[in-house]
C-alpha positions as CSV (number, residue, x, y, z in Angstrom):
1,X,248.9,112.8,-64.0
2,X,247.1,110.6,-66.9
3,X,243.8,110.1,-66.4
4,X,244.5,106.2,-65.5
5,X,246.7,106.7,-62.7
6,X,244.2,109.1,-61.2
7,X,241.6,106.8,-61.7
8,X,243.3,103.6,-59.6
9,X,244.4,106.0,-56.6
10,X,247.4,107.1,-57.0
11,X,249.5,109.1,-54.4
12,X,250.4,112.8,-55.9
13,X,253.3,113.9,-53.5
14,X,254.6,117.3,-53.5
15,X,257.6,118.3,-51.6
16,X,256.8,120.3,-48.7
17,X,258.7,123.3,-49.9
18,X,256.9,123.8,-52.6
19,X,253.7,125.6,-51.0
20,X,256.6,128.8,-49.8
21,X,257.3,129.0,-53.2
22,X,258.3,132.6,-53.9
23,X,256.0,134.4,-57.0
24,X,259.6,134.7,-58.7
25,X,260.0,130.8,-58.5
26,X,262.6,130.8,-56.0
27,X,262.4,129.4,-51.9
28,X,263.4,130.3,-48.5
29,X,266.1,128.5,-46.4
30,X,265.0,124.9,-45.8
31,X,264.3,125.6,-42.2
32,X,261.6,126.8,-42.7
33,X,259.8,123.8,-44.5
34,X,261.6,121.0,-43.0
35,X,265.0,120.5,-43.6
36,X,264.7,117.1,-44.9
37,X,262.3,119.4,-47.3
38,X,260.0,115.6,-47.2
39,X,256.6,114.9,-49.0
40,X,253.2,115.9,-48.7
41,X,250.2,114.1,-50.2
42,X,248.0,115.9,-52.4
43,X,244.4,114.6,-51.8
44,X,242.0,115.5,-54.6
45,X,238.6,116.9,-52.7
46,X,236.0,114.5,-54.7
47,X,233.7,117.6,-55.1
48,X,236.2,120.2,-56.6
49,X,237.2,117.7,-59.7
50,X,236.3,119.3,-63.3
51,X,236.7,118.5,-66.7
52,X,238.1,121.7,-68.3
53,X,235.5,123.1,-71.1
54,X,238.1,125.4,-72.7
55,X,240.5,123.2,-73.1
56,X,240.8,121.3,-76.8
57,X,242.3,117.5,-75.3
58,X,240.3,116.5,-72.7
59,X,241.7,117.4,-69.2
60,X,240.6,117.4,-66.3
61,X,241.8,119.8,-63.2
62,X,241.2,118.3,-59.1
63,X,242.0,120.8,-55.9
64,X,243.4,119.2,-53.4
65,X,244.7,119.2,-50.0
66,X,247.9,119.3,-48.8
67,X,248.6,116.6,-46.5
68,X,251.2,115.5,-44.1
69,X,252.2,111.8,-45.4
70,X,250.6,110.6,-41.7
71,X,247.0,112.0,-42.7
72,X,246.6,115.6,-41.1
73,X,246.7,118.7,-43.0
74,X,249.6,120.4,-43.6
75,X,250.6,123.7,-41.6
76,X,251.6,125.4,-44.6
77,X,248.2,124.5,-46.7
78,X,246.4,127.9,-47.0
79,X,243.1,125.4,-47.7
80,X,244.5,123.5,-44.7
81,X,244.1,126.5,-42.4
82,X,241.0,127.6,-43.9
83,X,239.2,124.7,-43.2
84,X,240.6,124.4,-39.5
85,X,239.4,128.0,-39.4
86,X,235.8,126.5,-40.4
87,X,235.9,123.8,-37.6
88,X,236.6,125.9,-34.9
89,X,233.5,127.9,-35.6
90,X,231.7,124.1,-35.7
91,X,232.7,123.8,-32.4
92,X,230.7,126.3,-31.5
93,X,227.2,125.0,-33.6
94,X,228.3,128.1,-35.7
95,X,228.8,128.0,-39.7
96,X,230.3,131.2,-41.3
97,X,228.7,132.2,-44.6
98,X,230.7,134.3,-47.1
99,X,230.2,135.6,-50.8
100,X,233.3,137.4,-52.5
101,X,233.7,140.2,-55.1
102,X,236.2,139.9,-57.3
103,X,237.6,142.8,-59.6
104,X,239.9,142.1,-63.1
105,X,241.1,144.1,-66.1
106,X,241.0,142.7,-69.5
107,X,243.7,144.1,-71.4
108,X,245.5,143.0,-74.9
109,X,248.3,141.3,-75.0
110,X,251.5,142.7,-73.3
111,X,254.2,141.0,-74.4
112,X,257.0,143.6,-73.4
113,X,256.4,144.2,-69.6
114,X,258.1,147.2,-69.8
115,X,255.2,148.9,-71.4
116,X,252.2,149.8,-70.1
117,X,248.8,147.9,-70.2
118,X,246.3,149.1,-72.7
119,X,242.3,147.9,-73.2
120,X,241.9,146.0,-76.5
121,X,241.0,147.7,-79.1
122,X,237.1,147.6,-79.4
123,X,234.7,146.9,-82.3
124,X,234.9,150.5,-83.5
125,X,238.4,150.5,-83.7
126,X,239.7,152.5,-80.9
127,X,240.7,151.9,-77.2
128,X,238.5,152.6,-74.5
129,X,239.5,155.5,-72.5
130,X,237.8,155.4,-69.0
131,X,234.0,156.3,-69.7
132,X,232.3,152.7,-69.7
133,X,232.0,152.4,-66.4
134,X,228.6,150.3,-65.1
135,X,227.8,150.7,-68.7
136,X,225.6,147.9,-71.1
137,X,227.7,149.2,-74.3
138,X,229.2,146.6,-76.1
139,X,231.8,148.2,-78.2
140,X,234.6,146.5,-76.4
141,X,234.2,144.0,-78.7
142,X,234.5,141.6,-75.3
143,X,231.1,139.5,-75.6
144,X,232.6,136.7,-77.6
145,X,235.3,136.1,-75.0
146,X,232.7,136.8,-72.0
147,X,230.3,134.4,-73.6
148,X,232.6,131.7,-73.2
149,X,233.6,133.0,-69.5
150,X,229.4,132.1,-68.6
151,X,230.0,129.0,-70.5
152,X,232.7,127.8,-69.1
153,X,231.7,128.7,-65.7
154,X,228.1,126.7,-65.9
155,X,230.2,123.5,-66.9
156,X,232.2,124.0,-63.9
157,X,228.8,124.6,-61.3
158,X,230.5,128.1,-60.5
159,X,227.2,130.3,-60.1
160,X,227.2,133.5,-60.6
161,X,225.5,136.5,-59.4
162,X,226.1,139.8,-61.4
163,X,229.0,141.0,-63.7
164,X,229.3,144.4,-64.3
165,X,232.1,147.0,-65.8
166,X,233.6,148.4,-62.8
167,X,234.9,151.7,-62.7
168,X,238.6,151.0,-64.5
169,X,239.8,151.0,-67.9
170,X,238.3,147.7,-69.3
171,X,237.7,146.8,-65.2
172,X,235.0,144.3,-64.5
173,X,233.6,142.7,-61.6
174,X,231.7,139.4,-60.7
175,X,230.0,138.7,-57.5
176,X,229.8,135.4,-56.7
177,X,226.9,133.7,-54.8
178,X,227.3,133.5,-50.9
179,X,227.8,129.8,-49.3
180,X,230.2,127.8,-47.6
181,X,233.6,129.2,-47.1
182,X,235.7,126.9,-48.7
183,X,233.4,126.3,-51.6
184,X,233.8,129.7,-52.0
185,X,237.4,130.1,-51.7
186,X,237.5,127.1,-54.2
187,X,235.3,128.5,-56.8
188,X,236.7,131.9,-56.5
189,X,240.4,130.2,-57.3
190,X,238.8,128.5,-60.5
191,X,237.3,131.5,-61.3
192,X,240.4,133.3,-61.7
193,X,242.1,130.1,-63.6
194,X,238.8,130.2,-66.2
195,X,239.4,134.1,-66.5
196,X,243.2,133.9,-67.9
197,X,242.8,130.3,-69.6
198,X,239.7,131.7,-71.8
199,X,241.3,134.9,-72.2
200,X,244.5,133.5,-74.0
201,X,241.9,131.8,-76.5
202,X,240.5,135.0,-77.7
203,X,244.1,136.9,-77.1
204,X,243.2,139.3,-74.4
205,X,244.9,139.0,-71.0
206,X,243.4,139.0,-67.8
207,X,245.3,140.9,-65.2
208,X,244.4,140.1,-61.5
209,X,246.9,142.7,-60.1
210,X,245.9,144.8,-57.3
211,X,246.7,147.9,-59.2
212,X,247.6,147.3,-63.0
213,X,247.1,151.2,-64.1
214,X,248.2,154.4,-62.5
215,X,245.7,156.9,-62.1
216,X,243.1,154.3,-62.0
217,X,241.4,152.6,-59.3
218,X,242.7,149.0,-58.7
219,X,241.0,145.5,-58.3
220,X,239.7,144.5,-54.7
221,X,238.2,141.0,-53.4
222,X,235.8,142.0,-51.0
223,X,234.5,139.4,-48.5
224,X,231.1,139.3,-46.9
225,X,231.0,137.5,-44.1
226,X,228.1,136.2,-42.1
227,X,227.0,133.6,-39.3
228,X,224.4,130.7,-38.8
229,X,223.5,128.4,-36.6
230,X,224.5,124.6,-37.6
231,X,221.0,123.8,-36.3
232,X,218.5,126.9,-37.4
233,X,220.3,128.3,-39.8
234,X,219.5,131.4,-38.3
235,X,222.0,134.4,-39.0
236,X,223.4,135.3,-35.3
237,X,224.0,138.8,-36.3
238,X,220.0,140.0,-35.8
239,X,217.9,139.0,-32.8
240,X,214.3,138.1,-33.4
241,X,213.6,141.5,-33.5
242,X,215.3,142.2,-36.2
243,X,218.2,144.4,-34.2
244,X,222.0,143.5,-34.1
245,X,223.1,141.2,-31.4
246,X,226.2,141.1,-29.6
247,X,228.1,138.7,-31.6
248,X,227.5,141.0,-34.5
249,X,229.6,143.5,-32.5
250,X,232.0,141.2,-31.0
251,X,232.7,140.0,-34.6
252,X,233.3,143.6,-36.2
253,X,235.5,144.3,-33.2
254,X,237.5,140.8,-34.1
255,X,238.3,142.2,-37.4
256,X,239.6,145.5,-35.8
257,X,241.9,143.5,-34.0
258,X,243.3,141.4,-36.5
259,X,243.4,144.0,-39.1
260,X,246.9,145.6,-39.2
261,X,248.7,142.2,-38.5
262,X,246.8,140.5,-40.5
263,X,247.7,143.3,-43.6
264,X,250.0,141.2,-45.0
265,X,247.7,138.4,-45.7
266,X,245.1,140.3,-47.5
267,X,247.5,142.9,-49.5
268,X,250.4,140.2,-50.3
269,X,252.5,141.9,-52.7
270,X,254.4,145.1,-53.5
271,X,251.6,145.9,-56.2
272,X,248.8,145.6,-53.1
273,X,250.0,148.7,-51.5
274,X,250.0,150.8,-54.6
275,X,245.6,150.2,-54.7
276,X,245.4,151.0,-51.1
277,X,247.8,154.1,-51.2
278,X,245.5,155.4,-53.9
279,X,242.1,154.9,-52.4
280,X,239.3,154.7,-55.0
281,X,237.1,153.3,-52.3
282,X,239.8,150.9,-51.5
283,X,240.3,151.9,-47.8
284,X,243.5,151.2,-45.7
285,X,241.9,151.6,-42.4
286,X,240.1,149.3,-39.9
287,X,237.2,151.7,-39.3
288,X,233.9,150.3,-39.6
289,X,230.4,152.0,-40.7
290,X,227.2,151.4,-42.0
291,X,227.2,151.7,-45.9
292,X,230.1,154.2,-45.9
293,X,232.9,152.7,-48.5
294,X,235.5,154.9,-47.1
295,X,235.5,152.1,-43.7
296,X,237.6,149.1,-44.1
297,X,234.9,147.3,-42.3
298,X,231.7,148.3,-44.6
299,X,228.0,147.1,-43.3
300,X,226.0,147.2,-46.2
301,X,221.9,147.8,-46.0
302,X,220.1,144.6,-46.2
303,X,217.5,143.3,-44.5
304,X,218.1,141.6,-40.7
305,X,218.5,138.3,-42.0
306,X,220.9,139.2,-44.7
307,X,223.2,141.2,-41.7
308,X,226.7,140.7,-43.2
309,X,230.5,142.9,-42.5
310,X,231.8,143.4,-45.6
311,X,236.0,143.3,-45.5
312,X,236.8,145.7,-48.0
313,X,241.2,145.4,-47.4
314,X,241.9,142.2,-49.5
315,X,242.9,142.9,-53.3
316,X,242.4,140.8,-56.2
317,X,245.9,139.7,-56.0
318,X,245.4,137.9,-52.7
319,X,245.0,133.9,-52.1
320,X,241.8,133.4,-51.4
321,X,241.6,130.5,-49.0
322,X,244.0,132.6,-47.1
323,X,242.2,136.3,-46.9
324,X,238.9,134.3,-46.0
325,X,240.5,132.0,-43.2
326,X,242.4,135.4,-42.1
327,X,239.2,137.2,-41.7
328,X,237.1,134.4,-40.4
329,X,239.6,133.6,-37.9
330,X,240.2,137.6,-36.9
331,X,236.0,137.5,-36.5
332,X,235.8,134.4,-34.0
333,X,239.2,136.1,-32.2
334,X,236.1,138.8,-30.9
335,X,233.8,136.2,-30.5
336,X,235.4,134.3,-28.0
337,X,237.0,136.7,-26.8
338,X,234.0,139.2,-26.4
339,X,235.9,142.1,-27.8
340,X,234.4,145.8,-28.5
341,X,234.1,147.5,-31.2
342,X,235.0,150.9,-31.4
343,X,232.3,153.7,-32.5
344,X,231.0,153.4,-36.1
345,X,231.9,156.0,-38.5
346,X,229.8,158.4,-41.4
347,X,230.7,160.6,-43.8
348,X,234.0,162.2,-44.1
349,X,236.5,161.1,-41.4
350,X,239.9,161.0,-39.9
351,X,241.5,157.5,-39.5
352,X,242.7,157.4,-35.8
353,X,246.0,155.9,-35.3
354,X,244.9,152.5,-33.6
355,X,242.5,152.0,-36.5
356,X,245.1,153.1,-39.1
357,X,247.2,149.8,-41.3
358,X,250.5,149.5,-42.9
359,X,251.2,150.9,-46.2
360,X,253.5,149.4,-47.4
361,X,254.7,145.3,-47.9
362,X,257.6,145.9,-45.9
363,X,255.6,147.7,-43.2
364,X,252.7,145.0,-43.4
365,X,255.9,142.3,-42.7
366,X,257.6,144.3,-40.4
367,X,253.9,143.9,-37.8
368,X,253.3,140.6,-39.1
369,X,256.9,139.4,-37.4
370,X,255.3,141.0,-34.0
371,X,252.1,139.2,-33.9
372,X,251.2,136.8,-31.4
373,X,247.5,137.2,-32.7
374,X,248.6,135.3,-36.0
375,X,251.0,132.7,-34.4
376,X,248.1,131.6,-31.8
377,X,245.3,131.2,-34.8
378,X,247.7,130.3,-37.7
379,X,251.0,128.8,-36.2
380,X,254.2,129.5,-35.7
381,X,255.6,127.2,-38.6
382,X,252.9,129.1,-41.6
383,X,253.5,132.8,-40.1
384,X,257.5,132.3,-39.8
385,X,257.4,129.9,-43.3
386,X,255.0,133.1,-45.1
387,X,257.1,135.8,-43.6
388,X,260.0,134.0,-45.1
389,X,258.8,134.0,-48.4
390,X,257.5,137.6,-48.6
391,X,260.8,139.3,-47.3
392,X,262.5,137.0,-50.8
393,X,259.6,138.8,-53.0
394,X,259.9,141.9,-51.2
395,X,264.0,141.8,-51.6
396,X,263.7,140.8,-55.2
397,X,261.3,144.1,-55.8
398,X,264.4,146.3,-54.3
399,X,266.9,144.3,-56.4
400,X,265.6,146.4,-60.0
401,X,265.6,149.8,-60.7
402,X,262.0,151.5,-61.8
403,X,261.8,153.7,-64.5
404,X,260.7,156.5,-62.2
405,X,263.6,156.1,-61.2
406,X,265.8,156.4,-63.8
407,X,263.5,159.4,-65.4
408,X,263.2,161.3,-62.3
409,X,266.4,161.1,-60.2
410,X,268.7,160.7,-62.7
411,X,269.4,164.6,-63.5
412,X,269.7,165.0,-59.6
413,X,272.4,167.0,-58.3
């Protein structure tokens, strides 16, 4: 849109199809979006519009919500449910409070997707090859282009908390600062944008798959998750003794339930399964513990006022807005229910079978389909419309032959 029209107020309308999109460009059957397959509004939030600093002409990017063209959100807006997520909790003189960690590979450019990713070649001439993990070595030959991923980020007002090389082949990580779940959804959506848009300047690419290199551990987005009180601001997870309190359970025990239906919203693609069939501390379990990164359910040592669960299932590759409002909403399902946990775990363990997740997309569909859980907090129409669209990816996936394939069963008798 030029910058005029957006100025005087125009209406943006989108078709209503268009947010089931399939990642291969394609959508499912009309029925599921409206048969008259109508118009939504797109309604830029006035606090999420930013000039883009990497960008040569001046442009200028606005989220927005998706709108029904009568004035409530749209069913199949991921932000939408997010942010009906967030009012249920106000109902409640709650606020939930969440930070996310967000993994990503830098690689060079791979213009023949039939060939694997490789790290850029660094300022010494040579590849790196594994051993940089949590390093401050700069021989990547990465600062320019990370330079302008700070810049770029303080012109947008995305603060940040601490990069670091994570332990993958030309892996990093950013932690973003905790706050407000949408703003965080939001700024963990431009954040991903800024990372492939600044890449392409410097030539590098930025892959947010969850599992890009074999043998290697993939990219998560873990979510911390919290509660205040509107009022207080006090974190309902600790007592005024410092102990945990009962919602803290009740909320751990929400997760648990939501978990394995919910698997499908936090791993969302073929790739997904791949990171959490591997486990490099990327656990497929609902388990829960205290500081053990084997649980899918982590509770990291802090101090009583910084009590947080840590959701340790979603992978880089899932939409944000959505794994937040998935967890979130699993979390007040305990609440108000007043659902217990089951018994933390340490150390080495065996996941039992009601705490165990599917591993596989078709699996992860296959209990979504079941779930009553996700048609009471997210609808029937977004469950039935997402469903819809992940069965197209998923048949797409099955429609090519891998090279393991070809190489291994080929000379089979």
């Amino acid at each position: 849109m030029t910058a005029d029209g957006f100025l005087e107020g125009r209406r943006l309308q989108l078709a209503r199809g268009v947010l089931l999109q399939c990642i291969m460009g394609g959508y499912p059957p009309a029925r599921f979006y409206g048969s008259d397959d109508g118009d939504l509004a797109l309604v830029p939030d006035a606090r999420q519009i930013h000039c883009l600093p990497w960008s040569k002409q001046p442009r200028a990017l606005a989220i927005c919500d998706a709108d029904e063209l009568t004035g409530e959100s749209s069913n199949l807006s991921t932000r939408g449910q997010l942010k009906a997520v967030i009012a249920r909790y106000s109902e409640l003189g709650l606020a939930p409070v969440v930070a996310t960690e967000l993994e990503f590979f830098v690689f060079a450019p791979n213009p023949d997707p039939g060939q694997p990713f490789q790290p850029p070649v660094g300022l010494d001439g040579r590849r790196e090859d594994g051993h940089s993990a949590f390093s401050v070595s700069s021989n990547s030959g990465l600062r320019p282009f990370f330079n302008e991923v700070y810049e770029c980020m303080a012109a947008l007002g995305l603060p940040r908390d601490t990069f670091m090389h994570e332990m993958g082949v030309s892996q990093f990580e950013i932690n973003l600062l905790h706050g407000d779940p949408l703003l965080l959804a939001d700024q963990t959506f431009l954040f991903k944008h800024l990372l492939k848009e600044v890449a392409l300047k410097h030539h590098l690419t930025v892959v947010c798959m969850a599992k890009p290199l074999a043998h290697t551990p993939g990219s998560s987005m873990h979510i911390h998750q919290s509660i205040v009180e509107i009022d207080t601001g006090r974190n309902v997870f600790s007592d005024d003794a410092g102990q945990s309190t009962a919602i803290f359970r009740q909320f751990i025990a929400g997760q648990q339930a939501g978990m394995a239906d919910f698997t499908a919203l936090f791993a969302p693609n073929v790739n997904s399964y791949q990171r959490l069939c591997h486990p490099f501390a990327s656990p497929n379990n609902a388990c829960w513990s205290h500081d053990n990164r084997a649980a899918g359910l982590r509770i990291p040592a802090s101090s009583p006022a910084a009590r947080r669960v840590e959701n340790r299932l979603p992978g880089a590759d899932a939409n944000p807005y959505l794994a937040i409002a998935a967890s979130l909403a699993a979390g007040l399902h305990g609440i108000e229910h007043k659902l217990e946990p089951s018994e933390p775990i340490q150390g080495e363990f065996e996941v039992p079978d009601n705490l165990s997740l599917p591993c596989t997309l078709h699996a992860a569909i296959e209990r979504l389909k079941r779930s009553q859980l996700a048609r009471e907090l997210f609808g029937k129409e977004f469950i039935e419309g997402y469903i819809a669209s992940k069965t197209m990816e998923l048949t797409s996936f099955y429609d090519e032959i891998t090279p393991w394939e070809r190489r291994v069963l080929a000379a089979q008798a």
